[in-house]
C-alpha positions in Angstrom: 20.8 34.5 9.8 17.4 34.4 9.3 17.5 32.8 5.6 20.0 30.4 6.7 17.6 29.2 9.4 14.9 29.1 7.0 16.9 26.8 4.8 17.8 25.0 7.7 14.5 24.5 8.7 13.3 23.2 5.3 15.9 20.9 5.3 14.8 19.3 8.2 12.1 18.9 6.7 13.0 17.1 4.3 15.3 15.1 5.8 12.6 13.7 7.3 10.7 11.4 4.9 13.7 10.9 2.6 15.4 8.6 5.6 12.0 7.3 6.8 10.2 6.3 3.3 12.6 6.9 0.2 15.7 5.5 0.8 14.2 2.3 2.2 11.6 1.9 -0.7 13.9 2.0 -3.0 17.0 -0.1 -0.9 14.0 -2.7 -0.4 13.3 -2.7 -3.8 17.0 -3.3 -5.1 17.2 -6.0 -2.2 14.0 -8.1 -3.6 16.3 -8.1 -6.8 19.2 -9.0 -5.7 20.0 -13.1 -5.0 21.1 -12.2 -1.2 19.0 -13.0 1.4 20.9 -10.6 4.1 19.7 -7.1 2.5 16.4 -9.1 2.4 16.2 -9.6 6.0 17.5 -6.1 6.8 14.5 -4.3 5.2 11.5 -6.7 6.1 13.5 -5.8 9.8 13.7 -2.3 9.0 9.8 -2.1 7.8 8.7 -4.3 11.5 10.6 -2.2 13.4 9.4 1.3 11.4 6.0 0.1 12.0 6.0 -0.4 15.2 7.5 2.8 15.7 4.7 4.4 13.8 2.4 2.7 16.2 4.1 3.8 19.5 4.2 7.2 18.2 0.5 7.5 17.7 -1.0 6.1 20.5 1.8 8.7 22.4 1.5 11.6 20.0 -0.1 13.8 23.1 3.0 13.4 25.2 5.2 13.5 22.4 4.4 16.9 21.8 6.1 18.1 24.6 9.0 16.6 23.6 10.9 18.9 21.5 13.7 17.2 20.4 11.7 14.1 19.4 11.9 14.1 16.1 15.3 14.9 15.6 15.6 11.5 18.2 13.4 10.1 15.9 15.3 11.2 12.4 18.4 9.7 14.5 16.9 6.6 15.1 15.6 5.8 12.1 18.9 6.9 10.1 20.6 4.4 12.3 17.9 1.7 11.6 18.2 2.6 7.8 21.7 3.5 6.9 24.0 0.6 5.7 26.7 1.8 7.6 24.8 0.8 11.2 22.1 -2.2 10.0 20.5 -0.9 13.4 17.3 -2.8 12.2 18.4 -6.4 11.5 20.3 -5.4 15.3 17.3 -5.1 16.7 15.3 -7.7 14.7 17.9 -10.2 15.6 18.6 -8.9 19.5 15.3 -8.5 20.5 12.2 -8.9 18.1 12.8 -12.2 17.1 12.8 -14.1 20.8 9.2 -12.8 21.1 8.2 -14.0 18.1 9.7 -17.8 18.2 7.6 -18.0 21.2 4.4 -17.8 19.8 5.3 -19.4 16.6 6.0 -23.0 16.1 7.6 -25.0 13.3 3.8 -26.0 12.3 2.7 -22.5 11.7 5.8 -21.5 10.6 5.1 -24.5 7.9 1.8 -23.4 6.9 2.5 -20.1 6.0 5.6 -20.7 4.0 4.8 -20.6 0.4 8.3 -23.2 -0.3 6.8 -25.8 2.0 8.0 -29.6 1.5 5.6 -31.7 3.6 2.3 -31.7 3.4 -0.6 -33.1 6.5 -3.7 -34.4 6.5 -5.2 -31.2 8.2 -4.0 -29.0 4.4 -6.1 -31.6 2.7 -9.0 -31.1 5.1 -8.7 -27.4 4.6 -8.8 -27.5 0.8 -11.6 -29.8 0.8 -13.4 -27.3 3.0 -12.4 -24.3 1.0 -13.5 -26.0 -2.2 -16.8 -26.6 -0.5 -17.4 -23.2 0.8 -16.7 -21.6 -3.4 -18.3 -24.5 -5.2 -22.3 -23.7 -5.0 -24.5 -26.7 -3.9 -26.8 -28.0 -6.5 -29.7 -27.6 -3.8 -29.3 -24.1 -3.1 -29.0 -23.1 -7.1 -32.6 -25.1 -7.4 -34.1 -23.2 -4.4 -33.7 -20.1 -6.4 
């Protein structure tokens, strides 16, 4: 018994960062690839929501201790945000994540940080203008040195 609890153990283990980190590196690196959008959304989803996660769990890692069974709830929950079979991320993206987040963005943000934008404003030329300022060296400060 006790060699089979050893293995079980190490298992465990391992089970561990092969759902949380391997499988979804390499699933978001075959979705980038692939000409679908879905599996693209999936994993950004899956990478928001595994962040967060990360985050909750180490400002609470004090009471989590006590917790026994939290990381196999936490194995669980990520294999159901991971696994094809559930798509628990893009769920939870789409349910829940995304409402918060169309309330603090609007469509001119949402414009200014999307690399395929079509229209351009007068405030983008104003901020090149300034950007080009700030890199490009005034000829009085190069004579003051």
């Amino acid at each position: 018994m006790g060699k089979l609890w050893t293995f079980i153990a190490q298992l465990h283990s391992i089970a561990g960062p092969v759902v949380t980190l391997l499988y979804p590196l390499y699933a978001s690196v075959v979705a980038i690839e692939s000409q679908s959008k879905l599996d693209d959304e999936q994993w950004l989803a899956y990478w928001i929501i595994y962040s967060f996660l990360s985050l909750v769990e180490m400002v609470f890692q004090p009471v989590l201790d006590w917790i026994p069974i939290w990381y196999d709830v936490k194995l669980l929950t990520v294999a159901w945000l991971a696994l094809p079979q559930f798509e628990g991320a893009s769920y939870l993206y789409e349910r829940f994540v995304r409402e918060h987040i169309r309330k603090y963005i609007t469509d001119r943000e949402h414009l200014q940080y999307n690399p395929h934008k079509t229209k351009t404003s007068p405030n983008d030329n104003k901020a090149k203008k300034r950007f080009v300022q700030f890199v490009t060296p005034n000829k009085e400060d190069q004579e003051a040195y």
